[in-house]
Structures are given as structure tokens and as C-alpha cells.
N, C-alpha and C positions, 0 to 999 in steps of 0.2 A: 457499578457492576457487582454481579453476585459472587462469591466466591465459583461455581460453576461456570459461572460467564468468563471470570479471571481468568479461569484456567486455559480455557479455549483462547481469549488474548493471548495470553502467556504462549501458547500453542505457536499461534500465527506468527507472531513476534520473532518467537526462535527461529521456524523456518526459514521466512524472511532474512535475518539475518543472515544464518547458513548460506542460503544461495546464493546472498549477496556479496559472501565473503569468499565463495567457491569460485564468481566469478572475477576477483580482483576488485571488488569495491569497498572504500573506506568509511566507517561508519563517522559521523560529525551532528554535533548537536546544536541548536540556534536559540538563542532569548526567548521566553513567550512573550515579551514585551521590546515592539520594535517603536522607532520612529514614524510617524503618519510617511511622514515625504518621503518612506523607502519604496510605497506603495503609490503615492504620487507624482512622483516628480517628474518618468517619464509614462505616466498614462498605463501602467501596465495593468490595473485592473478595470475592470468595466463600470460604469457609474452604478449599475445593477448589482455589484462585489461591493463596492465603496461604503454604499445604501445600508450595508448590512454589518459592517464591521464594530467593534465595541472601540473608541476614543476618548479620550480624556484628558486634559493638562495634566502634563509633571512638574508639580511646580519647584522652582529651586529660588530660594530669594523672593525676590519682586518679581520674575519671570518666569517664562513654561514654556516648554515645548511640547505641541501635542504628540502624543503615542498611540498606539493602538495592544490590542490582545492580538498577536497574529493573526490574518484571515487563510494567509497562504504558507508551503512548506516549501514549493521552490525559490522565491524571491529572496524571504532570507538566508538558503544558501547559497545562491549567488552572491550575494554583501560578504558573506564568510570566505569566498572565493575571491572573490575582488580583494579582500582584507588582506588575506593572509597566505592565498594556493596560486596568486596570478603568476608565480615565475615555472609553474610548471606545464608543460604542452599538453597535457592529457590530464584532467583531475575525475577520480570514479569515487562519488560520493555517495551513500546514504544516511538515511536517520527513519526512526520511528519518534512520533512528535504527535503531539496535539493542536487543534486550531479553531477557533473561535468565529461564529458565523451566525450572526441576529437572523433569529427568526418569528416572525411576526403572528405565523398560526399559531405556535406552540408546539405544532406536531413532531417537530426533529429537534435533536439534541443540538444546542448551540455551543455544545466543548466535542469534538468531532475527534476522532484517532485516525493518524495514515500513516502507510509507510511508505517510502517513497528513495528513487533513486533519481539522481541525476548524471549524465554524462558531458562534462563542459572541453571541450578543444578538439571534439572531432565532428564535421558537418556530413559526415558519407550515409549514403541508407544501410551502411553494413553497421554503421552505429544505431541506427533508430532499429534495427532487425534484432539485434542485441540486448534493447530494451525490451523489444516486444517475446524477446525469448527469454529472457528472465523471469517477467511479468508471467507470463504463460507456468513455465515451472513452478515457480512460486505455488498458481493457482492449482496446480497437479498436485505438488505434494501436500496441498491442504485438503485435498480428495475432494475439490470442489466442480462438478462436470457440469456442462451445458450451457457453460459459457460464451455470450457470442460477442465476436472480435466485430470492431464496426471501423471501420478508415473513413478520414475525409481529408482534406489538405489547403488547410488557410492561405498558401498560396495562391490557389487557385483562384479563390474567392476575390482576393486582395485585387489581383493583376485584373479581372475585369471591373470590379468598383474603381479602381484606381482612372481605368476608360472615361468614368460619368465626368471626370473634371470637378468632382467633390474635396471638398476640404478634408484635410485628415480627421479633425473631429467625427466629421459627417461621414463620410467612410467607418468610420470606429462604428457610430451610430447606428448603419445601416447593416454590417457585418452581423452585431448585435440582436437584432429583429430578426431576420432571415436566419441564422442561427437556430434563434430560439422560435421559430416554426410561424411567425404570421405573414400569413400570406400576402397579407396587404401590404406588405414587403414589397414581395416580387413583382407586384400588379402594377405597383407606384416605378418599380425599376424600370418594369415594358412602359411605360407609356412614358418615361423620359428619355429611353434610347428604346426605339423599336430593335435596332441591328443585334445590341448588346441583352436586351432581355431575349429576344429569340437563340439568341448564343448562349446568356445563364441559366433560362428556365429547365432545358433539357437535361443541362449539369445539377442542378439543383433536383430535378426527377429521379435523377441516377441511384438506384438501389438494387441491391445484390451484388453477387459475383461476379461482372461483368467487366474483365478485362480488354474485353474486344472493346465495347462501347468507348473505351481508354483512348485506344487506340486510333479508332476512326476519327474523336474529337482532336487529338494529336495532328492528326494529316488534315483536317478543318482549319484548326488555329495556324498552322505553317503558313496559310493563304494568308486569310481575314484576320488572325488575332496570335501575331508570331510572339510577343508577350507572358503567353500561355506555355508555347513550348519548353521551357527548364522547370517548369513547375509540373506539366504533364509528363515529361519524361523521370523526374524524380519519383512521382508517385508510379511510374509504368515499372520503374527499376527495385521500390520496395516491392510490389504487386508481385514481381516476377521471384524474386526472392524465395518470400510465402509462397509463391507454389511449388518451386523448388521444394522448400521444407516440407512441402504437404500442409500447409498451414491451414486451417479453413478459417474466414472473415467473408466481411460483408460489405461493401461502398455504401455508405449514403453522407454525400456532401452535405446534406444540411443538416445534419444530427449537431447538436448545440456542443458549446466548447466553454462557454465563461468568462476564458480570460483575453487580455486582447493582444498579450505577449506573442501567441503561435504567431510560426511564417510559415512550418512546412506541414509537413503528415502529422494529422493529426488522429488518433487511436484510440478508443473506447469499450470499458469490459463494459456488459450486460447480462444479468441474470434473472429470466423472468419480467422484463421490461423496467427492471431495478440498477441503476448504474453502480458498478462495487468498483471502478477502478479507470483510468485513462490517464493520457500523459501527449506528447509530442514534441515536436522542434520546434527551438524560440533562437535563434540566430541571431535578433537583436537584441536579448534581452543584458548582456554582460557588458555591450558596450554603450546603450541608453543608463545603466546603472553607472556611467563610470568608467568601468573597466574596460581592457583591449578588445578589441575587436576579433573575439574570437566565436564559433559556432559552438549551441548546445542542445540538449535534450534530454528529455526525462519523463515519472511516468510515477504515481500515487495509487496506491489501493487500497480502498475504504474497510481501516480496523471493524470499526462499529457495526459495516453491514455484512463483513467477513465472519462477523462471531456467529450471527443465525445462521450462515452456512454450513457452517463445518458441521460435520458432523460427530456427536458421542465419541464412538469406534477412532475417528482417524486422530484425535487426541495421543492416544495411547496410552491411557492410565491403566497402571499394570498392581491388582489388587495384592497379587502375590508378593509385591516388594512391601507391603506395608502390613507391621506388627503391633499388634495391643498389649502391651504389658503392663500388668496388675500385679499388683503388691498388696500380701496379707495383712500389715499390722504396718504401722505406721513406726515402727524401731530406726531407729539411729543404721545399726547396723543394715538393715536393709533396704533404707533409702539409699543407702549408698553402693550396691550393690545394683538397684535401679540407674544410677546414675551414669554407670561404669557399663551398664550392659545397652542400655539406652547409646549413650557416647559411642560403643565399638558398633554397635549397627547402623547406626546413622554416618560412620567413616565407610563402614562397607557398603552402602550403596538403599540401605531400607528405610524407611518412612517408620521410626520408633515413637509413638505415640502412646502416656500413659492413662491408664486407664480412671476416669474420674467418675465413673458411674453413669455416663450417659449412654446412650441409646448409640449399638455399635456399629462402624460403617458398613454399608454396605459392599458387599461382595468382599470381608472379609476373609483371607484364607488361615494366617495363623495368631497365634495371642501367646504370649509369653511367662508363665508366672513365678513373681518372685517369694523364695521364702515358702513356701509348701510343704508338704511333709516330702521326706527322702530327699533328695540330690538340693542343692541352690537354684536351679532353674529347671522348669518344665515347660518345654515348648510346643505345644498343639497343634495338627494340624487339622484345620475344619472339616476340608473335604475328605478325607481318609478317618478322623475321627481318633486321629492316633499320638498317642504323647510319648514324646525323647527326654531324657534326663541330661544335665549337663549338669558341670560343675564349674565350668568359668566361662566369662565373657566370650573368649574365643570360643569354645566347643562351643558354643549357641552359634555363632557366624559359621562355624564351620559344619556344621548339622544343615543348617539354608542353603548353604553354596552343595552340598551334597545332595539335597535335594533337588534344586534348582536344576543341576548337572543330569539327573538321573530323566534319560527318555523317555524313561515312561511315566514319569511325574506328570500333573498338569499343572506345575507350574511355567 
């Protein structure tokens, strides 16, 4: 990244943080370098994740275990949990991490940035409404608009394949496709169960804000496909939520998901028909790992495609806080005078940068110089045009803060 580009990173990062520490969540960090079978062992990525991950023996002696570069950010903290957080009821975790992801065009970065929280020991929609309102603020204070919120719910999906009498693999499999939008999916699904395709295809049509549509299939499945109902009724009770909050989103059951961990609501950002971010409930994920049997959920937003978001302005880089100071002669004595008035600006809160003869930054307001004729310091101001004398470190810091103070300054 550029240092411009940094800086906007640097941006999102903090925010993120912030919110996430506003709302009682603890930050935690994870290896970039896992075990293969952390990723294997219960199926939790898709053979289509698998496909793409970087692997390699670590050898130790005569033997090796394979490893991977990360591909995922929740799985390794659930290991972390299982590890180390399982004796407590409720763990609120985040991290900002990087994750590794083969790609075969060349077009996308295969070292990818996210940040990402998880919520492990509460299964309620007041936890997943939680996530989905972090997620949202987050995206606020990054002054990012027009983002659109898209629901689906893997259970849903699950309880009628689970009807075909399919194998779990093949369940995995089909979930998969249909997912990821071929239709010869669904065509292959109607013609092995006419009852059950005539019951998914509709579901699978479903797009927009249509809570009714919810509803009706609610009082459908009661009859014919009573299976349905906790799964229709958890997604009717997040639904209702958001619209309590005023939330606006959008249904579409087949919008693609990835991984094969979800069981519940599953949530997706969109910007421009660009995905910057999604998350949902994975209920079995803590105890196919291992651990106890406890519900979780969580939710990632894409560093790398958040930085062409944001925009200049909502960074906040404030020109006013940062000083150029030049030195006439290169003397003993007044390097150190640099040194000393440099050091008290940069405690007080300014961006003290010396001046080496290059090409000055942009939107500079003041510069500072040492060793001049009359006073020890003369301090500039660009936009006024106007220069202060001082005679020591302090009175330079206390001249900035006096103007900074003054209303009618622009700074």
C-alpha cells in the first residue's frame, strides 16, 4: 500500500477498533500460520476455499505436518477459544488480520485484510442484531453510504436438502451450487423431488423486503414442511428487529455465502454490486472443532475494498497540526535547539517534521525556523502570512495552542 492508501488503513482500523471496544469487545490475535486439519477436519470450508488455500509441509526431523497461510479469520479464533476463553459463558472477541486466498486470474490480491468480530456463547437474534449493528456503525463512521444489507439463512436451505435423503457430503455439495447461482441446481433439485423443488424454488426467488412473503411460507411449512418452522421463525424475529430499528436490507436466499460452517442468518454488505463485508451464525462450529457445545456468530469487513471507499475528508488529516522546521546552519548549537523544539511539539500533539529541502507538503499551514536573525524561533503562519518570535520550546507550543484556541483562527 501507498503511504495514502496506509493512511486510510490506519483510518479504518482505528475506527473499527473503537466501536468494537465501545461495544465490550476484546481485541485477540491468531498465527498466520495454522495446521491444514484446523480447516479440515470438520468440513468447515468448501472444497471451492480448500482449492485455493497456500499449504506446504513443516518439516520437523524425518516428519511434517502440513500447514497452511490462513485462508479464514473466524476459525482460527474459535481454536483460540476452544484453547484458552472455553470456561467463560459469553467471549466478545475481535482482530484485524490478514488472510491468504489463491487466485488463479491474478486479478485480486491473494494477502487480503479484514476486520472482523465474533460473538461465541449467545445463540439469540438479539446477538446476531448486535453484530449486524456494529457492522452498520462501523460502516457509518467511515462515511461509507449506500450500502446494501442483503439476508439469507443457511438454515433454511439446510432443512429442505436435508428432505432429498442426500448424504452430508452431497447436501454440502448442492448447498454450494445453488449458492453460488447455477441454476442447473435447482432444475436438478425439481426433478428429484417435484414436492420439494415446488417448495424451494419460490424460496430461492425471494428478493427484497418482503417480510410477508416470510410469513405466508411460515403458515405453508406448519402443514407440509414443519422442519422449516424454527428456522422461519428465527429469520421472522431478526426481520422484525430491523424493522423495529428502522434498518433497511434486502432477502435474497441464494446470494452466495462460501463457507459451509453457517446454520443460521446469514448477512451480507454490498456496495455497487462489490461485496466489502458479511458474517453470520455458525452454531456448530465450536463444537465440530472440539469444543463445548456452545452457539456463535460473527461478521468480517473487507480492509482492502474499504480503503477505495472511504473517502479523503472522512480520514481527518488536520494540515494545521503539522510544522516544518528549518534550520539555518548546520551548528552544534542549533541542532540542538531543533532537537528540543521538535521533541516539545511532537509531546504536544503536532506532526514536527525537519525540513530537508524537499518539495513542501501539501496544505501546509505553519513552518518553524531555527536560528534566524532576532528571537531563537520564528514561527509562520502560511495562511495569515504572519510571523511570531519565541525564545524557547515552550512559547512555540504555547503560540499553536493560542492560536489553535482563537475562533477566529482557521485553524
Amino acid at each position: 500500500m501507498s503511504p495514502a492508501e496506509m493512511g486510510v488503513f490506519r483510518f479504518i482500523e482505528r475506527v473499527f477498533r473503537e466501536c468494537c471496544l465501545k461495544w465490550g469487545f476484546e481485541e485477540v490475535r491468531t498465527p498466520t500460520i495454522e495446521y491444514l486439519n484446523l480447516f479440515t477436519s470438520a468440513g468447515m470450508l468448501t472444497p471451492g476455499m480448500l482449492s485455493k488455500v497456500y499449504s506446504f509441509l513443516d518439516w520437523d526431523g524425518w516428519s511434517g505436518e502440513r500447514v497452511v497461510l490462513r485462508p479464514d479469520g473466524t476459525i482460527p479464533v474459535v481454536r483460540l477459544y476452544i484453547d484458552s476463553l472455553a470456561d467463560r459463558d459469553l467471549a466478545k472477541l475481535f482482530y484485524v488480520t490478514n488472510i491468504f486466498i489463491f487466485d488463479e486470474t491474478g486479478q485480486q490480491n491473494r494477502e487480503r485484510w479484514q476486520c472482523g468480530a465474533e460473538l461465541i456463547g449467545k445463540g439469540s437474534a438479539a446477538a446476531d442484531i448486535e453484530l449486524i449493528s456494529l457492522s452498520r456503525e462501523v460502516l457509518d463512521k467511515l462515511g461509507i453510504t449506500g450500502v446494501e444489507l442483503r439476508l439469507s439463512h443457511a438454515g433454511l436451505v439446510k432443512a429442505l436438502l436435508a428432505r432429498l435423503g442426500l448424504s452430508p457430503e452431497e447436501q454440502a455439495r448442492l448447498l454450494d451450487q445453488i449458492l453460488d447461482g447455477e441454476e442447473g441446481a435447482l432444475d436438478r433439485l425439481k426433478a428429484e423431488s417435484r414436492e420439494l423443488g415446488s417448495a424451494l424454488l419460490p424460496l430461492f426467488n425471494l428478493k427484497g423486503q418482503s417480510p410477508g412473503f416470510l410469513k405466508n411460507l411460515r403458515a405453508l411449512a406448519a402443514q407440509d414442511l414443519p422442519e422449516l418452522k424454527p428456522h422461519l421463525d428465527d429469520f421472522m424475529k431478526i426481520v422484525d428487529y430491523l424493522e423495529a430499528l428502522g434498518c433497511d436490507y434486502q432477502i435474497d436466499i441464494a446470494s452466495g455465502a462460501g463457507f459451509e460452517y453457517y446454520t443460521g442468518l446469514v448477512f451480507q454488505y454490498f456496495l455497487g454490486g462489490e461485496k466489502v463485508g458479511g458474517g453470520g451464525r455458525y452454531d456448530n462450529l465450536v463444537p465440530a472443532m472440539g469444543g463445548k457445545n456452545v452457539p456463535a456468530s460473527g461478521f468480517a469487513l473487507y480492509l482492502d475494498r474499504l480503503v477505495n471507499l472511504v473517502k479523503p475528508e472522512a480520514v481527518g488529516q488536520c494540515p494545521s497540526r503539522r510544522i516544518l522546521v528549518s534550520v539555518k546552519s548546520g551548528e552544534k548549537r542549533l541542532l540542538e535547539r531543533v532537537c528540543e523544539v521538535t521533541r516539545c511539539l511532537r509531546e504536544g500533539g503536532y506532526t514536527a517534521e525537519i525540513d530537508l529541502g524537499a518539495r513542501e507538503p501539501a496544505g501546509l499551514r505553519w513552518s518553524l525556523e531555527v536560528g534566524g536573525e532576532g528571537a531563537p524561533f520564528t514561527l509562520k503562519d502560511r495562511l495569515t502570512t504572519g510571523s511570531l518570535p519565541a525564545n524557547t520550546a515552550g512559547e512555540v507550543l504555547a503560540l499553536l495552542e493560542e492560536k489553535s484556541a482563537d475562533k477566529d483562527s482557521p485553524a
